[in-house]
C-alpha positions in Angstrom: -42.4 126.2 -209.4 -45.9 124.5 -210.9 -48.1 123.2 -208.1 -48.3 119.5 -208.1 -51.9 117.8 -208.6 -53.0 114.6 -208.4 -55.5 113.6 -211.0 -58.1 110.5 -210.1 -58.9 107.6 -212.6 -62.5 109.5 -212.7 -61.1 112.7 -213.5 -61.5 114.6 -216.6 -58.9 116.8 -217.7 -58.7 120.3 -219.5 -56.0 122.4 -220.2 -56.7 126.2 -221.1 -53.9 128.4 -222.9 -55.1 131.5 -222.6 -53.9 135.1 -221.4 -57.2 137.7 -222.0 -58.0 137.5 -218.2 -62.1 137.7 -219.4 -61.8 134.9 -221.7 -59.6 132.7 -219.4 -62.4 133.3 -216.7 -65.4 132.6 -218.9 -63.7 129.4 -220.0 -62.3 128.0 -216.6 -66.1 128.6 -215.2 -68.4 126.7 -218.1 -65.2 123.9 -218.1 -65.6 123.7 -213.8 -69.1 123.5 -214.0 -69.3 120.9 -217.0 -67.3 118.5 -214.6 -63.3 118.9 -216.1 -60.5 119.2 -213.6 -59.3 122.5 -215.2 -55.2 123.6 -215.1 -54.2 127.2 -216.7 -51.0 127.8 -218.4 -49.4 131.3 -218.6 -46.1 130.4 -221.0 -45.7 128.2 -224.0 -43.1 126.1 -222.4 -45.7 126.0 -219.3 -47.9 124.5 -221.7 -45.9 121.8 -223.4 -44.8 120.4 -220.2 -48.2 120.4 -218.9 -49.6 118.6 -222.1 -46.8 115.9 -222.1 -47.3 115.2 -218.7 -51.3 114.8 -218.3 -53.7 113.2 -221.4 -56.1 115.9 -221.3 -59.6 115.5 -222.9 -60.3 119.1 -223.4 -57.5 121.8 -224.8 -58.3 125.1 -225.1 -56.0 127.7 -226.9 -56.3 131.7 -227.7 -54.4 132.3 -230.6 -53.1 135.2 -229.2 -52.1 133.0 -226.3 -48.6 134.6 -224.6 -48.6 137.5 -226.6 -48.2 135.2 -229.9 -50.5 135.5 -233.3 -51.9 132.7 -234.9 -49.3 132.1 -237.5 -46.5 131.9 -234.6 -48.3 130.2 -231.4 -45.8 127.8 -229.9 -48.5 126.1 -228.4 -50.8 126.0 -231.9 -47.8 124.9 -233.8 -46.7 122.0 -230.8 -50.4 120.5 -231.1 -50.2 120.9 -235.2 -46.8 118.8 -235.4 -47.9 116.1 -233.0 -48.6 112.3 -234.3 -52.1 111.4 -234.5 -51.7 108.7 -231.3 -50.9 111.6 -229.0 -53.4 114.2 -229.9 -56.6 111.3 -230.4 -58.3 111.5 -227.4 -58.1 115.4 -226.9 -60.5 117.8 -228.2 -58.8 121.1 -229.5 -60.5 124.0 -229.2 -59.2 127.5 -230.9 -60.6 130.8 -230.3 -59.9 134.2 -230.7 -60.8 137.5 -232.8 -60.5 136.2 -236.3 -62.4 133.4 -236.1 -66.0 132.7 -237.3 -67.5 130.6 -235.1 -67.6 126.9 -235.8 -66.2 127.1 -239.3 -64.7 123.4 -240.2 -62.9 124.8 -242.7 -60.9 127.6 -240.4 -60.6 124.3 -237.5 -59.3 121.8 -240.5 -56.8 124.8 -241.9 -55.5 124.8 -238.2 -56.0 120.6 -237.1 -58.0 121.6 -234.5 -61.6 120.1 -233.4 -63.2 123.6 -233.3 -62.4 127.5 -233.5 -64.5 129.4 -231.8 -64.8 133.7 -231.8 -64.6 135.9 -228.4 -68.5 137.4 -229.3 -69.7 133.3 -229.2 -68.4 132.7 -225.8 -72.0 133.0 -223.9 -73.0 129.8 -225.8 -69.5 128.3 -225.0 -71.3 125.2 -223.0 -72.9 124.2 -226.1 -70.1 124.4 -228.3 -68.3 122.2 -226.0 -70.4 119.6 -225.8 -71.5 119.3 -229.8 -67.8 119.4 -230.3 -66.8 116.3 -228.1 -69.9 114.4 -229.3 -69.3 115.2 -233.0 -65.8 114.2 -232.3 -66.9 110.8 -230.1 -68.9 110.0 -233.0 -66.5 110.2 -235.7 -64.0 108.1 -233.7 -66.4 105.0 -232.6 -66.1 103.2 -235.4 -62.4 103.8 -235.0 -62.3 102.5 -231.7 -64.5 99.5 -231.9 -62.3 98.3 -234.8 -59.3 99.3 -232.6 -61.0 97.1 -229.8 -62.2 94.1 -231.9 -58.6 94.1 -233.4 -56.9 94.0 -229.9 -59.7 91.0 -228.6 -58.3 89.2 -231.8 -54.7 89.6 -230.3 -54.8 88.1 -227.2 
């Protein structure tokens, strides 16, 4: 049975789908010490309930994540098939093997914010945080509009 965890209005979430023990640890650390409340899935169910449950603001998955590849991930293909209003305010990180670091093309091929290779992990801090601030910046003018539309309503 999963451990129950209360999450604060000030917490920031992060979910990591990942099973390479090194990877997962490397991860979980920069994530803890960037500030994120950090939960660790093992299964693909594991992970789908965790992400339905929790609006995470970091997701991390491996693409070999539960003994999967990338072209049959459970996980990878849940995130892929989900509608735009539940996957906006997560930033979805992909890494593994195959990858070349921060290539949008590879991340847009996948609808993910970022992939990421295992060799890049030492500047995984970095990565992180140009990731969420590219992405924050892309969607401000979404959100003011969202906002301005919403004043308008009430």
């Amino acid at each position: 049975m999963e451990e129950f965890e209360f999450l604060g209005p000030n917490d920031e979430p992060a979910l990591i789908a990942i099973s390479a023990p090194e990877q997962l640890n490397t991860v979980k650390t920069v994530l803890a010490e960037m500030g994120y409340k950090v939960h660790v899935v093992d299964s693909h169910p594991q992970f789908e309930s965790r992400y339905n449950q929790v609006n995470y603001l970091v997701v991390f998955i491996d693409e070999n994540f539960a003994g999967s590849n990338v072209l049959d991930n459970p996980s990878l293909r849940m995130i892929q098939g989900l509608p735009m209003a539940q996957r906006r305010y997560a930033v979805f990180f992909l890494i593994g093997p195959t990858f070349e670091s921060l290539n949008s093309l590879q991340a847009f091929g996948q609808s993910v914010h970022c992939v990421l290779n295992y060799a890049e992990l030492p500047m995984l801090k970095e990565v992180v945080q140009k990731t969420i601030s590219d992405n924050e910046m892309f969607l401000s003018t979404y959100r003011e509009v969202q906002r301005r539309v919403y004043q308008k309503g009430t």
